[in-house]
Each structure stands twice: as C-alpha cells, then as structure tokens.
N, C-alpha and C positions, 0 to 999 in steps of 0.2 A: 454753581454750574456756569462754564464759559462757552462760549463758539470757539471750539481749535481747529477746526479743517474744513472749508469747501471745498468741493471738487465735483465735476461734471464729467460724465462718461456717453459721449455721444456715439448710437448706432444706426444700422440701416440694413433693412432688408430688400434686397430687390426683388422685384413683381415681375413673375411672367408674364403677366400682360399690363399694361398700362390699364388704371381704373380714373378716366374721365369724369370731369365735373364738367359741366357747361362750359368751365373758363377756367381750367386746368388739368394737366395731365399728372395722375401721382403716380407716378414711376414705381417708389421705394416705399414700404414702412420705415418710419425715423423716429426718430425723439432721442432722448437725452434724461440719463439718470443722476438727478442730483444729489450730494452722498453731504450733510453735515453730522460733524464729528466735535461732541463735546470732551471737556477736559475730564467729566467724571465716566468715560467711557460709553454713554448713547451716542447710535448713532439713528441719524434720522432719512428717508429717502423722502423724494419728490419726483413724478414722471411729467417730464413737460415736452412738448412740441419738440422737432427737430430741425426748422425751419431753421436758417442760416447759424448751421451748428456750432463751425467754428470762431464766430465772433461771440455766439454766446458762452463757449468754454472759457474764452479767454477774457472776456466779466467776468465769471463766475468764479474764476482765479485773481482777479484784482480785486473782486469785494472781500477777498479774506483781509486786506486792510485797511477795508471799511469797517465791518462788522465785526472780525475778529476779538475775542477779549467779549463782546455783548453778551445777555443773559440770552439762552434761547429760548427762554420762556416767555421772553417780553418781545412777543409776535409784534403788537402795534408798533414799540418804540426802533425794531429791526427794519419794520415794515418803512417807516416813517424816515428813516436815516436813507436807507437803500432810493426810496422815491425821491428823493430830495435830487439825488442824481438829475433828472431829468430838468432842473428849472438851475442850473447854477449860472452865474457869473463869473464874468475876471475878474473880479474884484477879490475872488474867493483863491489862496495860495496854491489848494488842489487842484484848482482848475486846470493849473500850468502841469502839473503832473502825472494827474489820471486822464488824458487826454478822452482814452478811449469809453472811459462811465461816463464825460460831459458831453462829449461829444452828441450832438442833435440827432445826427442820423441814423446814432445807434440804437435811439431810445425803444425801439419795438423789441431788440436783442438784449434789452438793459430790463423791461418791463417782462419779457420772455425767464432769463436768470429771475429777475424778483420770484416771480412765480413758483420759480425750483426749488430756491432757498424758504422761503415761506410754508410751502406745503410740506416741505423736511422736517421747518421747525414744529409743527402743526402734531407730525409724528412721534417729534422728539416729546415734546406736549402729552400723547398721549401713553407714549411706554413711561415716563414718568410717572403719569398718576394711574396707571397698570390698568387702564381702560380704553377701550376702540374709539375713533373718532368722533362717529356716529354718538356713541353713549354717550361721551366728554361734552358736545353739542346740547345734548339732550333730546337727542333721537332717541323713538322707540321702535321704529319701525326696521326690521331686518332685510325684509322681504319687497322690494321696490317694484314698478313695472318697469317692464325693459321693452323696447323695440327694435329692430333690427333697420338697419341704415345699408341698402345693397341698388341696385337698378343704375349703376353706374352706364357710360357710355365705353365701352370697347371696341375704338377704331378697327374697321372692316370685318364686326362679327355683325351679325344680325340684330335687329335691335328686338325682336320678338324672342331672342331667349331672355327676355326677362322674365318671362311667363312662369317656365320651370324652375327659376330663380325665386322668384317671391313665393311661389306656393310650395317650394321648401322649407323657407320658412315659419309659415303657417303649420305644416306638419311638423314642425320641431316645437310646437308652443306659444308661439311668439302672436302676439292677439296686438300688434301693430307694428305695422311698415313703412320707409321710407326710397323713394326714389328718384333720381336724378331728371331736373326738366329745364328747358331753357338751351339746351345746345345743338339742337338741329331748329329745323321749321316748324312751326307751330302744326301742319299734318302729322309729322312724325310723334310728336309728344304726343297728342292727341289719340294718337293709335294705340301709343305704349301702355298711357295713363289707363284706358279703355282695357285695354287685354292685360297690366295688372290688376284690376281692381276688379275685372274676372275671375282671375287666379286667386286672390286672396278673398274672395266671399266680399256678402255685404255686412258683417260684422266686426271685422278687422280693422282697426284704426289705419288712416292711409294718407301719408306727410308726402308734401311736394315739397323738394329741396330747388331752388334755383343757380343759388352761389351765384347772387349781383349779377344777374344776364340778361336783363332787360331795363327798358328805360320804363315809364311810369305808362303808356299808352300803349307799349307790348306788353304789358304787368296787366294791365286791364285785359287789354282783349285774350291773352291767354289763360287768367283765372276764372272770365266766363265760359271759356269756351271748357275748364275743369272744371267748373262747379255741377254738370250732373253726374259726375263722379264719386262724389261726397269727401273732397280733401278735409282733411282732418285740420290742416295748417298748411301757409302757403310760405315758405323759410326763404329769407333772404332773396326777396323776390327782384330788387331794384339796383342798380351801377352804385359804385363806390361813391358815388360824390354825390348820389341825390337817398344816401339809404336814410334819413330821418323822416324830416316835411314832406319829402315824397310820398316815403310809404305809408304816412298816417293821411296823404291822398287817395291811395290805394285805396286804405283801411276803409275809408267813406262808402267806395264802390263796391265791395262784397260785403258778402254773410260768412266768406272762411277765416278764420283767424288766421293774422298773421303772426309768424313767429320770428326772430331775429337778435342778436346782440353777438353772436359768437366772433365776430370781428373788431367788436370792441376796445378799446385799448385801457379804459377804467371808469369808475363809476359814476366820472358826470357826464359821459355819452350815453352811458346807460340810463343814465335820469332822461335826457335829454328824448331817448328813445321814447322809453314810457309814456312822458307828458304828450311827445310830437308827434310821437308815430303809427301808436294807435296800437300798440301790439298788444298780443294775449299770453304769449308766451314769451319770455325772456332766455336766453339761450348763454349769455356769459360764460365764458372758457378761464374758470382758475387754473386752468394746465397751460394757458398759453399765456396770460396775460393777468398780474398783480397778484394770483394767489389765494390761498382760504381767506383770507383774511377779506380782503377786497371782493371778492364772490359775497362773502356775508354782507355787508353794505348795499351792495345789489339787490340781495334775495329782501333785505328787511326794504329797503325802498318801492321797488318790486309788490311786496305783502301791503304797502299801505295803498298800492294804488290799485290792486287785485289780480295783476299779473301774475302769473304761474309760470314756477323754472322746471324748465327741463335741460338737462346738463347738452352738453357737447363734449365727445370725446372722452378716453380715459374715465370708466366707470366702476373701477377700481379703486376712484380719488372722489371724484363727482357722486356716486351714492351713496357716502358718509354725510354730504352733504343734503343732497335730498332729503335724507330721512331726517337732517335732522330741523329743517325748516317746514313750518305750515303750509306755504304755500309752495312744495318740493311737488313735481309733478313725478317727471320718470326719467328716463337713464337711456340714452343714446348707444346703441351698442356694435361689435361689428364681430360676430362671431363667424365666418367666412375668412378663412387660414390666408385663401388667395388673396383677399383685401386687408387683412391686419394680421403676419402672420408675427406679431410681438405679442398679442395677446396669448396667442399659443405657446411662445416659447421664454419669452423674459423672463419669467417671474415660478418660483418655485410652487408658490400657493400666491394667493387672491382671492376675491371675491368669485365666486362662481355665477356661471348662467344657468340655467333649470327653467325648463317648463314658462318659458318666455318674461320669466323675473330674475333678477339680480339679488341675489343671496351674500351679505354680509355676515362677516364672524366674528368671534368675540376676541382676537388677538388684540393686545395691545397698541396701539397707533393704527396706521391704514390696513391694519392687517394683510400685507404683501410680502413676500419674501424676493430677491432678486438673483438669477439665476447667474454668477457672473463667467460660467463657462459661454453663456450664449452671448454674455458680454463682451467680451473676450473675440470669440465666433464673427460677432456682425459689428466688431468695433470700424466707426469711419478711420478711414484713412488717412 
C-alpha cells in the first residue's frame, strides 16, 4: 500500500456574532479537511485548524512529492520526512525548488498540513486493521468526560449573560465549564467569574481560559483575586514570549493548576513546559500542530512527569486519544451551534456528546464520516 493523493479541503462558517477571547476575535468557524488516498483504495481524513488556509492547501498539495509513493503505514518514517521540512539547507537541491515547505516562515502552516496528513494516516491505520483508533492505541475507555468551553466575550452585549449561558450547560449534563478572562479589567472578570460560578453550582468543574493576556504580575493579582472561586485550572494565563519560566513563576504563587500547551508548536516546548512551567495539565493540539503521532510523545513525556492531558479542540480526533493514554484526562468541547457550528454540520456521524461525556464508536479509524455537501456549502473562496 502507497500514499497516491493529498488533498486539503478548506471551509468557513461565518458567526453572527463575533466570539471574543481576551486577544482575539473569531469571527468564522474554519478548519480544513485533509483527504489521503491510497493506491489500494483507503482513504484516510484528518480535521485540522483553519488558520492561514490557503498556504496550508498549497503544502499540502506540494507534499504529494514528498511523500507520495510512502507506505502509509509507516506514521514515524512520513512523520519524519515531512518534519525534516522545517530544518533544511541550500546545500539540499530541494531547497531551490520547494521554496514554499523550506521556506521559515511557513513552518507553522507546514507543522499545520503535518498534522492533517498524519492524523489521515492514523485513520488510514485504523480501517486497515478494521478497528477504531482508540482500540488500535489500546484504549478501553468509550466513554470520556467532556466539558463545555463558552463564556466568550461579545462586544456590546452584556457581559452578565453568561449566567444563562453556563447554567445551560450544566442542565445539559456537562459537570464542567470553561470561560473566557483576561480581556476587560480585572472588576469586570471578577464579576463574571463570581456570577458564573453561581450559575454552575459548587460542584461543577470550573476552567479559567486567559489566551496569553497578561503579563506574570496581572497573572498573579488576578488568580488571587479567582481563587475564592474555586478555579479548577487557570489556561494559558501569561504573553506569548514569557509562557514558560513565567508561568512556572506563577505556578510558585497559587494552589490552582495551571494548564497550558495548546500553542505549542512540538514536543521539545512541551518538555520544556513540563519541566519549567510548573503545569498540571498539558493541553497539546494534534489538530493544529505535528499530529497523533507527535501528541503521543507528549502524552508519554507528560505520564513520566505526572502531568494530565486534556485535549484542545476537535474531540472527535483528541478522544481516541484520551482514552487511549493513562494519564488522558477529558475532552474539550463546544457544543453551542453559534460558537462551532461545523460540529453540527461537517461530519455525517462522529463521536457523540451525551449527558456531558463524549461517546466514542466502534467504526474503523476515527470513526467520522464527512459531509461533503456542507463541504461544498462553506467551501473558502
């Protein structure tokens, strides 16, 4: 069996309302469906990120002659070829040629495609040997815990509907929540934080997302002024250039776990994290960035040092893996049509939500099917 076809199929749904993070507005649901096609007829998908779509279609179309002709079975030796992208030379003939895989600046959109191609092959992997992901891993576990990811910021609404927001959730099942802090003043969060964690009881797990919005001394003062709260984890609490040494600073100053890695670009930042930054939970994104393969590296470095993964994003990919690592915690989720509405419509079947767990099946590979009239429907332009 060979690799005969990559192909990327990038979409986008647009958002009635913009859903705010502290330090971004996400206008659209996006991402991008990676399609490989072998020569005996499997074919494999991958759903990754949609972030600068169309440079990464147009990798994902120059690695057919990279990879092309490869076994797709042999995940590391794809994996290994494909990575190698990022560290080349002129001295190397390709270099003059594939401009756009050597190219430096590409590498996040080159680590983005890895990630498609790999999770494809992962699939391809699993209708092969006519078993689910999860089981191929050596997962037993079907049944994962799921939390719901909503408390966004919505320029000029109120910021007190979150109230009716999260305690929806909790009436749907969902026995933990996350919501957005870090993008107004420290009163404002304060309020929200307070009048969530009203609404969702005091048994409900309860995640503070910051998405890098503070520096190490608004990190501080605003995790104590959440901690009679009872933050379950305080995610990505610190700016882009100080998220390591910083936040195992942090780490020193509370009693809430912090949680972090989803920004990640591959697994010696994430060591890096571990050792320096004091986290509890590890957050690594194989939908945005190296892949199942490269997520396992993580999860087992991660298990020696007693960090616990909780996926980010796409948990229709992310909780084949959960289950099937020891230290696999739960599953990130965004059932809210208005915030993801690709979960509602890509995919013909998936994984299911239920009663605030994430319900895995017994199809062969990621068990997903792709809908590609909706393909079709919200194809970018």
């Amino acid at each position: 069996m060979k690799i005969k076809r990559i192909k990327g199929h990038a979409v986008s749904v647009p958002l009635g309302t913009p859903h705010c993070t502290a330090t971004s507005a996400i206008e659209a649901a996006s991402g991008i469906v990676v399609e490989v096609e072998t020569d005996d007829g499997l074919v494999g998908y991958g759903t990754v990120h949609g972030r600068g779509a169309k440079l990464v279609l147009e990798i994902l179309e120059e690695l057919n002659t990279v990879v092309g002709g490869m076994d797709p079975l042999a995940h590391e030796a794809v994996w290994k070829t494909i990575f190698a992208l990022t560290t080349g030379t002129v001295g190397n003939p390709d270099w003059h040629t594939r401009r756009v895989l050597y190219n430096p600046a590409n590498r996040a959109a080159l680590l983005t495609a890895l990630a498609g191609v790999d999770i494809a092959l992962w699939d391809i992997k699993g209708k092969a040997a006519k078993m689910p992901v999860w089981r191929l891993l050596g997962g037993t576990r079907k049944e994962l815990f799921a939390y719901v990811t909503g408390g966004y910021y919505e320029i000029g609404h109120d910021h007190m509907a979150i109230v009716e927001e999260v305690a929806g959730y909790v009436e749907q099942g969902f026995k933990g929540v996350k919501i957005k802090v870090g993008g107004y003043g420290l009163p404002v969060d304060i309020a929200r934080v307070k009048a969530a964690r009203e609404a969702i009881g005091p048994d409900t797990l309860f995640m503070l997302d910051a998405n890098c919005a503070y520096n190490l001394e608004d990190a501080t003062a605003a995790i104590r002024a959440f901690e009679p709260y009872r933050p379950f984890w305080f995610e990505e609490p610190l700016h882009w250039y100080d998220s390591i040494r910083g936040i195992g600073r942090l780490a020193e100053r509370t009693h809430v776990p912090i949680a972090s890695g989803e920004s990640e670009l591959h697994s010696w930042a994430c060591r890096d994290l571990v050792d320096l930054g004091g986290i509890r939970y590890m957050m690594f994104d194989a939908t945005r960035n190296g892949g199942v393969t490269e997520w396992l590296r993580v999860a087992a470095y991660s298990f020696a040092k007693g960090v616990q993964m909780a996926s980010h994003h796409d948990p229709h990919i992310h909780g084949h893996l959960i289950s099937a690592v020891p230290n696999g915690f739960c599953v990130e989720t965004f059932p809210n049509a208005e915030r993801d509405p690709l979960w509602a419509c890509l995919y013909t079947h998936r994984a299911e939500l239920k009663g605030g767990k994430l319900h895995l099946n017994d199809e062969p590979g990621f068990g997903f099917g792709i809908d590609w009239k909706a393909v079709e429907r919200y194809r970018m332009k």
